[in-house]
C-alpha positions as CSV (number, residue, x, y, z in Angstrom):
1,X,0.0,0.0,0.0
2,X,1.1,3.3,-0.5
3,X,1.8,6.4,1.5
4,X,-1.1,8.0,-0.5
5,X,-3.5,5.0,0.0
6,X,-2.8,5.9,3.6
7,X,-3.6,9.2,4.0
8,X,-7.3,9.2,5.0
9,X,-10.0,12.3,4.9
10,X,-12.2,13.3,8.0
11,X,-15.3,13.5,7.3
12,X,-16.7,14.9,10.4
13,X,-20.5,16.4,10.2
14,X,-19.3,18.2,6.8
15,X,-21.0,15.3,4.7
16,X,-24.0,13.3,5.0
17,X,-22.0,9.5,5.7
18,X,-23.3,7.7,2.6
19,X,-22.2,10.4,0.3
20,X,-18.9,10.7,2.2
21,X,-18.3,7.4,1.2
22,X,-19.1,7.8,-2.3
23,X,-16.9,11.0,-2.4
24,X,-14.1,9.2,-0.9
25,X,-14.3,6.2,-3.7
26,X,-14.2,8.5,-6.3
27,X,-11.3,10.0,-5.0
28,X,-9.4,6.9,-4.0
29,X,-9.7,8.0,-0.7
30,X,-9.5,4.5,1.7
31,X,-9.9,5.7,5.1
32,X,-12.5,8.1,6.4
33,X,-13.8,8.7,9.9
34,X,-17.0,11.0,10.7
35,X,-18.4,11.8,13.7
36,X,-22.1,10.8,14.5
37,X,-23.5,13.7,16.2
38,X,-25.7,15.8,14.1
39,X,-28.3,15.8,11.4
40,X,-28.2,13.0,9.1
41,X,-24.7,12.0,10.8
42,X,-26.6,11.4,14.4
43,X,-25.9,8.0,15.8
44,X,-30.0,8.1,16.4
45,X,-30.4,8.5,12.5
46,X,-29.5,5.0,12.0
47,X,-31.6,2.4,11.9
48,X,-30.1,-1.5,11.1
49,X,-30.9,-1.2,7.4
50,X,-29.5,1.9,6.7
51,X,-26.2,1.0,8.6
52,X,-26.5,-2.5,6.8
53,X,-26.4,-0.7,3.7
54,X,-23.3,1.6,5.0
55,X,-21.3,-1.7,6.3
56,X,-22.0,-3.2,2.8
57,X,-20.6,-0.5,1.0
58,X,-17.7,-0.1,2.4
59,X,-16.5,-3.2,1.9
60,X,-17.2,-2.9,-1.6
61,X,-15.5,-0.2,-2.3
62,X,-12.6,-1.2,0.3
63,X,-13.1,1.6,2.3
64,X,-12.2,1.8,6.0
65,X,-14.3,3.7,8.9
66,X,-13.9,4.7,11.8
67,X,-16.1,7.2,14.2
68,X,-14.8,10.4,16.3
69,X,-16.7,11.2,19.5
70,X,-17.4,15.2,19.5
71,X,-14.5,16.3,22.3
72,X,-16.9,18.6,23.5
73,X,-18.8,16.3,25.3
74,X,-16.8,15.9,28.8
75,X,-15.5,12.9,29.5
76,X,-14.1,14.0,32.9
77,X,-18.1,14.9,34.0
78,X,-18.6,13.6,37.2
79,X,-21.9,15.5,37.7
80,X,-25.4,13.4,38.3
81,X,-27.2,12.5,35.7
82,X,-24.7,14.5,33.4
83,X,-22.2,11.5,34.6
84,X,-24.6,9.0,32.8
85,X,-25.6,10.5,30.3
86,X,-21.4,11.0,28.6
87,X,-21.5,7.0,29.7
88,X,-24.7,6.3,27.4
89,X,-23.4,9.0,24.3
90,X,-19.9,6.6,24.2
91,X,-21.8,3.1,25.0
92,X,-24.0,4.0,21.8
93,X,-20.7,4.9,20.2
94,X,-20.3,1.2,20.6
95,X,-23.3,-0.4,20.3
96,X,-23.7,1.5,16.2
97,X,-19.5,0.1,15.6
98,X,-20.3,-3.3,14.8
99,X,-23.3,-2.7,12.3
100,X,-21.8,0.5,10.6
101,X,-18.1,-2.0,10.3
102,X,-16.2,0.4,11.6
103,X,-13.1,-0.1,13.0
104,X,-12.1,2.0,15.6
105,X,-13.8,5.0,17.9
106,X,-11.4,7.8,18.8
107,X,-12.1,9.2,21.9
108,X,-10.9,11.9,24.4
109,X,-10.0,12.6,28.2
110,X,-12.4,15.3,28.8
111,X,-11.8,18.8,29.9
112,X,-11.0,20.8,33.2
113,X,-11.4,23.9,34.8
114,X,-8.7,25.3,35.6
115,X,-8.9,24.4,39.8
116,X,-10.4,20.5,39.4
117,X,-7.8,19.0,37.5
118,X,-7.0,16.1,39.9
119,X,-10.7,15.7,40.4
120,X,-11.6,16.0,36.5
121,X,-8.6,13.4,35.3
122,X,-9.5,10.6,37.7
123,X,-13.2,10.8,37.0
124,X,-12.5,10.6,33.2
125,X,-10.3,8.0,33.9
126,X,-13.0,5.9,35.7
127,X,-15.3,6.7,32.7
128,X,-12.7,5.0,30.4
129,X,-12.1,2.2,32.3
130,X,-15.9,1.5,32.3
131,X,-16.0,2.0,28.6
132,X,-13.0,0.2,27.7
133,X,-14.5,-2.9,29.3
134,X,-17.4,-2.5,27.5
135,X,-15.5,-2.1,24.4
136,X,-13.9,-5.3,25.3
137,X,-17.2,-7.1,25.8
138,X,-18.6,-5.8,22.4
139,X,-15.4,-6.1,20.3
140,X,-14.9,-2.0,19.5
141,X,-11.3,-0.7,19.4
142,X,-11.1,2.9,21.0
143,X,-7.8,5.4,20.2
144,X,-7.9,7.6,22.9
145,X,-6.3,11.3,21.1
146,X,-4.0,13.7,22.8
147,X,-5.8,16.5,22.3
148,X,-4.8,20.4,21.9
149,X,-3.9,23.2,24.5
150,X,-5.7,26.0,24.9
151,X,-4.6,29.6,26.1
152,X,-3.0,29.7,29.5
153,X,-5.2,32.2,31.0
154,X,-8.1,29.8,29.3
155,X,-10.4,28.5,32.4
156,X,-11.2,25.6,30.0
157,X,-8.5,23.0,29.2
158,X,-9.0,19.7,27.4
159,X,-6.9,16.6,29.1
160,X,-4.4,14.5,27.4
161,X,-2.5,17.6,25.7
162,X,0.7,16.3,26.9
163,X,2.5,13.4,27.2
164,X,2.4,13.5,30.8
165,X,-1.3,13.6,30.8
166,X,-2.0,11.3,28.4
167,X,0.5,8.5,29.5
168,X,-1.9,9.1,32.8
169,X,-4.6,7.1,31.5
170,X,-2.4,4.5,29.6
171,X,-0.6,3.8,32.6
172,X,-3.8,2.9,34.1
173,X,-5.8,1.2,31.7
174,X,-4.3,-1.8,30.5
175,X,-6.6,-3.4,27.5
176,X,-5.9,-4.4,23.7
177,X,-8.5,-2.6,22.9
178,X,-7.3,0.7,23.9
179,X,-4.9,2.6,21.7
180,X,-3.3,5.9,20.6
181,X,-5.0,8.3,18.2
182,X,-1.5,10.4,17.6
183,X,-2.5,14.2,16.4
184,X,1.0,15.3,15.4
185,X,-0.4,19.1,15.2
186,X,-2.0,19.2,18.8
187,X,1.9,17.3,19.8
188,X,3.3,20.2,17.8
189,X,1.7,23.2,20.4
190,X,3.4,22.1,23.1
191,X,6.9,22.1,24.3
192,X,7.3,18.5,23.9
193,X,7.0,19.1,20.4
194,X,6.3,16.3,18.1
195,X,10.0,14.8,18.7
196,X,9.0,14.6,22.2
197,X,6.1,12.7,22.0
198,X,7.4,10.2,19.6
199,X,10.5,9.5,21.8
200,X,8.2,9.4,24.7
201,X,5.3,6.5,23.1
202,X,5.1,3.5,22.0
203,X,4.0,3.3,18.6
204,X,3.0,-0.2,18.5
205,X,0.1,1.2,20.1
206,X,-0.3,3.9,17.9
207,X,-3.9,3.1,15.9
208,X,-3.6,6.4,14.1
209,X,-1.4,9.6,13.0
210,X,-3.9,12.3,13.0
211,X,-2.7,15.7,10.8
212,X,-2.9,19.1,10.4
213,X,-0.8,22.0,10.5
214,X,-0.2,24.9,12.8
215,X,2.6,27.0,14.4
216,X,4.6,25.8,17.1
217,X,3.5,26.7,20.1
218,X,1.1,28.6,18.9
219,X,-3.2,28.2,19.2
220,X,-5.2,25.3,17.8
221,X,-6.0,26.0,14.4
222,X,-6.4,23.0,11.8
223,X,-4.4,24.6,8.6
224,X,-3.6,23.0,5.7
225,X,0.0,21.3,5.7
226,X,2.7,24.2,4.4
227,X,0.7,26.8,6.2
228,X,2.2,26.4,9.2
229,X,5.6,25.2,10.2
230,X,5.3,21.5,11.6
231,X,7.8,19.6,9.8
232,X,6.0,16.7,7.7
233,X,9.1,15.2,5.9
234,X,10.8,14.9,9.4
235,X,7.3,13.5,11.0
236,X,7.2,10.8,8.4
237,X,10.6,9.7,8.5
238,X,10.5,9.7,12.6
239,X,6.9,7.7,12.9
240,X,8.2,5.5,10.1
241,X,11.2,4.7,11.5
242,X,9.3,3.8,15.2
243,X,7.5,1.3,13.0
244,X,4.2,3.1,12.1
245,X,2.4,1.8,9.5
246,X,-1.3,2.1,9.5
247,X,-3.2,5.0,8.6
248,X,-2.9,8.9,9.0
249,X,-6.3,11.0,8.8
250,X,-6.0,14.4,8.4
251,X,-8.7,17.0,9.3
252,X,-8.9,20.5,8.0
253,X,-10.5,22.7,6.1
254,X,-12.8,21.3,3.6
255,X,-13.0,18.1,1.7
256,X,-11.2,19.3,-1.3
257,X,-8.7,21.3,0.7
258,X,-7.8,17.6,2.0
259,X,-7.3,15.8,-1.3
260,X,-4.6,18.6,-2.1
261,X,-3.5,18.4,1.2
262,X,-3.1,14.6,0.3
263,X,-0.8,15.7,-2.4
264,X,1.5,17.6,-0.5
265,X,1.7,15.4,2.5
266,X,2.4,12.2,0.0
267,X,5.6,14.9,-1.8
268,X,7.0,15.6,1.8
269,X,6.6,12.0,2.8
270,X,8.8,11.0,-0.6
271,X,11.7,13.9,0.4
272,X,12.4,11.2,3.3
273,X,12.0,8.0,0.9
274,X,8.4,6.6,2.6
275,X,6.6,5.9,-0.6
């Protein structure tokens, strides 16, 4: 397979899921993820034909999916009722995996304010213990995704945005059916840079490289890559090099902006000979 074949396309909530599909076939596009949230997209839009139908086509075409959990719902909630109801949005996460054929879930660690982190990171970790298991029991693999920092005088932070914080829940969830979702641009915002992070990980349990640009250590923005300044070619040659080789999805901008994106990711990717 080829470094192009590789480079997936998010589809988020930009595309109904059935055309998405059909876009990314006639594109040559073989992995997509989308998020299953709103309109057309919401997990409570399917019924078992119409994800029949989806699972059908995609293996057709050889197309692989996988579904993104919005990271604005808080997985560190550890308010009544609120607490549930984050549990039953990722259980039905699960429950829609095996009859869409999907084939992974990336999910988060949640967010804090500012003076709960302790309390915030140890109820998220709870949740994903309970939803790893569950996982387990129903066969769904979940990349958990170190996820982006946010302005220091922020009162809202997400968790997992570096690799101190992410290790955290990795060191105490133990399952085969937990893995890394890598976003090399949220790696890239930090100090730990994406150098750090990759001489910090593991990449055999690496499910994913996730990819965007930005400036370093600057805000989150998703920019197309060469807007910013994060090194692909160097990326590439480092996560190949650790042994990566499954799937990078990158997520910016529109659909179209991705298929040029594709272009010049595959280009930087070839300076470093991974073809």
């Amino acid at each position: 397979m080829t470094i192009a074949d590789r480079i997936g396309v998010d589809l988020a909530a930009r595309i109904a899921l059935e055309q998405g599909i059909e876009w990314a076939h006639r594109h040559a596009v073989r992995y997509v993820d989308v998020q299953l949230d709103t309109d057309a997209n919401a997990v409570t839009a399917f019924d078992d034909r119409r994800a029949g139908a989806i699972r059908e086509r995609c293996a057709e075409l050889g197309i692989t999916l996988g579904l993104h959990t919005l990271s604005a719902v808080n997985v560190a909630e550890y308010s009544p009722f609120e607490s549930d109801a984050v549990d039953a949005y990722l259980k039905s996460y699960i429950d829609i995996y095996p009859k869409l054929g999907a084939h992974w879930i990336v999910v988060h660690a949640g967010y804090h304010f500012t003076s709960d982190v302790a309390a915030r990171m140890h109820a998220g970790c709870e949740r994903l213990k309970r939803i790893v298991d569950y996982a387990e029991k129903n066969g769904a693999m979940l990349y958990l995704e170190n996820l982006n920092k946010e302005p220091v005088d922020a009162e809202v932070h997400y968790l997992a945005h570096t690799v101190d914080e992410w290790m955290y829940y990795f060191d105490r969830i133990d399952s085969p059916n937990l893995r890394m979702s890598f976003t090399a641009n949220h790696a890239h915002l930090v100090p730990e840079g994406v150098d750090g992070f990759i001489d910090a990980i593991d990449f055999a349990r690496v499910g994913e490289v996730r990819l965007a640009d930005c400036d370093r250590l600057g805000h989150e923005v998703h920019r197309a890559p060469g807007e910013g300044d994060l090194d692909f070619a160097r990326m590439f040659q480092r996560i190949e090099t650790a042994g990566f080789s499954g799937h990078s999805m990158q997520a910016f901008g529109t659909l179209d902006a991705m298929l040029a994106g594709r272009e010049y990711l595959v280009a930087e990717a070839a300076k470093v000979g991974v073809r």
